[in-house]
Backbone bond lengths (Angstrom), bond angles and torsions (degrees), N, CA, C in turn:
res aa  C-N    CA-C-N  psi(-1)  N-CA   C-N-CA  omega(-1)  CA-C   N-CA-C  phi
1 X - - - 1.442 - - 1.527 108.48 -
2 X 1.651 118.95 116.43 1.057 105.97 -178.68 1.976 115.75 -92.75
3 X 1.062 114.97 154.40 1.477 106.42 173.49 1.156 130.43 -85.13
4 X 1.047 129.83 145.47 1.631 136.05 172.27 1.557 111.45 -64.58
5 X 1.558 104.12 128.82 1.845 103.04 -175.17 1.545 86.42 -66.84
6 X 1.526 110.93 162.48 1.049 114.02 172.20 2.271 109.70 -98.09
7 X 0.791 125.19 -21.91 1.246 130.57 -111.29 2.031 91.43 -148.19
8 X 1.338 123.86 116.67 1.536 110.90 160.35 1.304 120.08 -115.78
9 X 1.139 135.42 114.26 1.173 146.99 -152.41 2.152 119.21 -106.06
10 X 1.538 95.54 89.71 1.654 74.53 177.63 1.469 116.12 -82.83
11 X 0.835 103.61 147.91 1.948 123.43 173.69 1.397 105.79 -113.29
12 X 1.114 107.46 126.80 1.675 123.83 171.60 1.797 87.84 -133.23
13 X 1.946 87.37 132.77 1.826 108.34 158.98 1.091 122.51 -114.60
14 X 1.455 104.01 133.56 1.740 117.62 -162.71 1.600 106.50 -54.99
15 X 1.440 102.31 -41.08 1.901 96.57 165.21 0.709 131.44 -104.45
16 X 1.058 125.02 62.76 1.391 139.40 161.49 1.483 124.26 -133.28
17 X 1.794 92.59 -57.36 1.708 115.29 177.90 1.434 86.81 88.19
18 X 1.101 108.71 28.80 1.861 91.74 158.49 1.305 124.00 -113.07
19 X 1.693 125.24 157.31 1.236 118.09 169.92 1.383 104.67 -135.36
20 X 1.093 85.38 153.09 2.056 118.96 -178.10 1.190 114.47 -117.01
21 X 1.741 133.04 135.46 1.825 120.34 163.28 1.725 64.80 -102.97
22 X 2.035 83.14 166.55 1.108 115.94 -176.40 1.793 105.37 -152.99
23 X 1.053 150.35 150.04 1.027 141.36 -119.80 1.909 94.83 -152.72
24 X 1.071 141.08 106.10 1.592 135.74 -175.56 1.278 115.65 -150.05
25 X 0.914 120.48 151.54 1.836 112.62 169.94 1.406 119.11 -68.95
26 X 1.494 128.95 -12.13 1.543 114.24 -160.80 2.265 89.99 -166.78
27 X 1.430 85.20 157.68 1.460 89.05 -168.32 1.551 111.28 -71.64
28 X 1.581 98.39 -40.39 1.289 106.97 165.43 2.025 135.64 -53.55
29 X 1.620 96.58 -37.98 1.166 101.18 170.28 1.447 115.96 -62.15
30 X 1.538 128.02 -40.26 1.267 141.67 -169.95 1.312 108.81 -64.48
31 X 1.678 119.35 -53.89 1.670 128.20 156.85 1.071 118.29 -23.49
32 X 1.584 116.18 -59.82 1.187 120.59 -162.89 1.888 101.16 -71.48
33 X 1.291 127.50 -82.23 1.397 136.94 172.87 1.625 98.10 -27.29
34 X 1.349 150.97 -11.87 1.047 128.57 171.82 1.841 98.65 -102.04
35 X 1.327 115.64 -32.70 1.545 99.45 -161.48 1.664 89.55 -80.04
36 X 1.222 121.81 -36.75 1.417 94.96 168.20 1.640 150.77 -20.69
37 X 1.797 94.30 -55.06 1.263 123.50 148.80 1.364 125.30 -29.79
38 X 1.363 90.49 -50.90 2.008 83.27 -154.00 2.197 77.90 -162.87
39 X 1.462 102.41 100.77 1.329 91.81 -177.84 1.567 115.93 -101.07
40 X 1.498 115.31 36.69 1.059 104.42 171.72 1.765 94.88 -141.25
41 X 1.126 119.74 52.81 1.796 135.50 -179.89 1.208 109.32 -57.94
42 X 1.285 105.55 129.32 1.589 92.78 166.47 1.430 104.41 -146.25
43 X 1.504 119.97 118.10 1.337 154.28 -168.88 1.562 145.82 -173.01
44 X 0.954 116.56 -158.68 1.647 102.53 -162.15 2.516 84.40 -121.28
45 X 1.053 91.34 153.74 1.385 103.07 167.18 1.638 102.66 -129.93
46 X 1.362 117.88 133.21 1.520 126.95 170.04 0.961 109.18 -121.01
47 X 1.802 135.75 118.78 1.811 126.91 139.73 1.152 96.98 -130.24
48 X 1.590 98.07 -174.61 1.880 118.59 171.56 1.444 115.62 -92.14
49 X 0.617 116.27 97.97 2.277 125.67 178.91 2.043 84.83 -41.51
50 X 1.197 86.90 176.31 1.535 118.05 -164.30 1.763 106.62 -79.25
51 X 1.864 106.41 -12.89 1.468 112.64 163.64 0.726 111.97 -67.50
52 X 1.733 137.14 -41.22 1.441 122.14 -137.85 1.913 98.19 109.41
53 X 0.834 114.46 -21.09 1.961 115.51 -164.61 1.593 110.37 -68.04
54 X 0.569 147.99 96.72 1.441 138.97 165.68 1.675 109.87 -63.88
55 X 1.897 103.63 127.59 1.308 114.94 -150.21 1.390 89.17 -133.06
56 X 1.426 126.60 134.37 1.345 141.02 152.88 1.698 119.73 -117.32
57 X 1.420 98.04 132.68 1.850 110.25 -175.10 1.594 89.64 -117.71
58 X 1.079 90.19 153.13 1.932 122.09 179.74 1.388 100.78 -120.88
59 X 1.372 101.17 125.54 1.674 109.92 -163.20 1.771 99.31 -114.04
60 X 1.010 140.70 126.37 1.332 117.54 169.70 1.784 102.58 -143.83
61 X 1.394 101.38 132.76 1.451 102.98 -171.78 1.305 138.91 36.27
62 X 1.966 80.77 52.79 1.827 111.03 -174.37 1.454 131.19 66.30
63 X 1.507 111.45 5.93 1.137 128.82 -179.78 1.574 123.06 -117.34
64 X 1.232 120.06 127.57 1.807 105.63 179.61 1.217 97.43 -74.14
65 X 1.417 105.16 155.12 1.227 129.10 177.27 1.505 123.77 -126.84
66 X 1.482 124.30 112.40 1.967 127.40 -168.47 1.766 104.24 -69.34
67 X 1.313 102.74 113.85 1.308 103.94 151.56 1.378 129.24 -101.99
């Protein structure tokens, strides 16, 4: 039985100016499968949390960063 992602996630990279949705169960899982990729990313991640909230993280040199 496979599961339904919960979660669509766009990613935009600051060098590039590109964006991607990407589809995962958890924010963390998605982090991980992208820094894999490319472990020094630096960009913005956007979805809606499980409230309803629409949430954006600032990623810079694979690390979130608190604004």
């Amino acid at each position: 039985m496979k599961m339904k992602n919960r979660y669509k996630f766009k990613i935009t990279d600051n060098k590039t100016q590109e964006s991607k949705e990407m589809e995962n169960m958890s924010y963390k899982k998605m982090l991980k499968s992208v820094l894999v990729t490319s472990p020094k990313f630096n960009g913005t991640i956007h979805y809606t949390n499980k409230k309803g909230n629409d949430v954006c993280h600032s990623i810079i040199e694979g690390k979130k960063i608190w604004l």
